[in-house]
N, C-alpha and C positions, 0 to 999 in steps of 0.2 A: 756597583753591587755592594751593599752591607755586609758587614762580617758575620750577620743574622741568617744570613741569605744562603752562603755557603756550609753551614753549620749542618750536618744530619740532624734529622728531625729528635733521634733519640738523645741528643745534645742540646736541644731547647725547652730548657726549663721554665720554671715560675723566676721573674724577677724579687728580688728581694726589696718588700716594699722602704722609704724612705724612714730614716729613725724619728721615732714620735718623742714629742717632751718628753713624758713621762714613758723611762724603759727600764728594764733590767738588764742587769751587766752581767754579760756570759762568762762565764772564769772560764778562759782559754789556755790549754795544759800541751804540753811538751807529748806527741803520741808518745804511745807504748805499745811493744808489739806483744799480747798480749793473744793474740788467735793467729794460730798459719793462716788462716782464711775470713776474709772479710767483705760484706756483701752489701751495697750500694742500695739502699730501699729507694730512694727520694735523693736529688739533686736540685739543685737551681741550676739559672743559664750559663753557659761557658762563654758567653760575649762578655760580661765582667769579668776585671782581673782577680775579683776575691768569688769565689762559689764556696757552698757548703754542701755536704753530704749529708746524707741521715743515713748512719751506716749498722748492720747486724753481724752480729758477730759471739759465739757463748750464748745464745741467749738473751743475750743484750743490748741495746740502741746507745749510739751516741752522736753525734753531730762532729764533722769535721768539717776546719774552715781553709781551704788552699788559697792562698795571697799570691799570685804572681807580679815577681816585684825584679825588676832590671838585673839584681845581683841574684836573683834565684827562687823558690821558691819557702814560703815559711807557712810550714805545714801545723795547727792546733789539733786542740779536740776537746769537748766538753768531758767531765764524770761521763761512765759508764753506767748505766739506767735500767732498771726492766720495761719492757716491751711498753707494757702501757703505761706506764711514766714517764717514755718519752718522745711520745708524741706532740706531750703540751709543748714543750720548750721549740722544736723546732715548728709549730702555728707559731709561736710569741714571734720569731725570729724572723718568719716570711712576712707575719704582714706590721713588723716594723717596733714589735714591743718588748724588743732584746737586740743586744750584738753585743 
């Protein structure tokens, strides 16, 4: 059985497509707790050890990236965005024209 296979459905995301020549380089930042409450719009798959989030929070979007990595996790996060400013960045990112 795949580790796909056992995953709930609400934990299968879009894979994040493969990095193209030409991308743009996501400045990945140190989080901030910046809202008690933060709200998950959009995810990728949890079968990769890195997924990103497209998270709301203030009013705001930002993409967060979780690495799980043997010593633990290293948690990013892009700028903080208005709503519709940040949708583009996380399309660049899925289908491979950013990380």
């Amino acid at each position: 059985m795949s580790r796909n296979s056992m995953l709930p459905k609400p934990f299968h995301g879009p894979h994040v497509a493969p990095l193209r020549a030409v991308h743009e380089k996501v400045v990945w930042r140190k989080p901030t707790a910046r809202c008690a409450r933060v709200r998950v719009r959009s995810h990728t798959c949890e079968c990769r050890s890195v997924i990103y989030e497209l998270c709301s929070a203030g009013g705001l979007m930002f993409i967060r990236r979780t690495a799980r990595m043997s010593k633990g996790m290293d948690v990013r996060e892009t700028e903080w965005l208005l709503t519709a400013k940040a949708a583009v960045p996380w399309q660049r990112l899925l289908v491979g024209q950013a990380r």
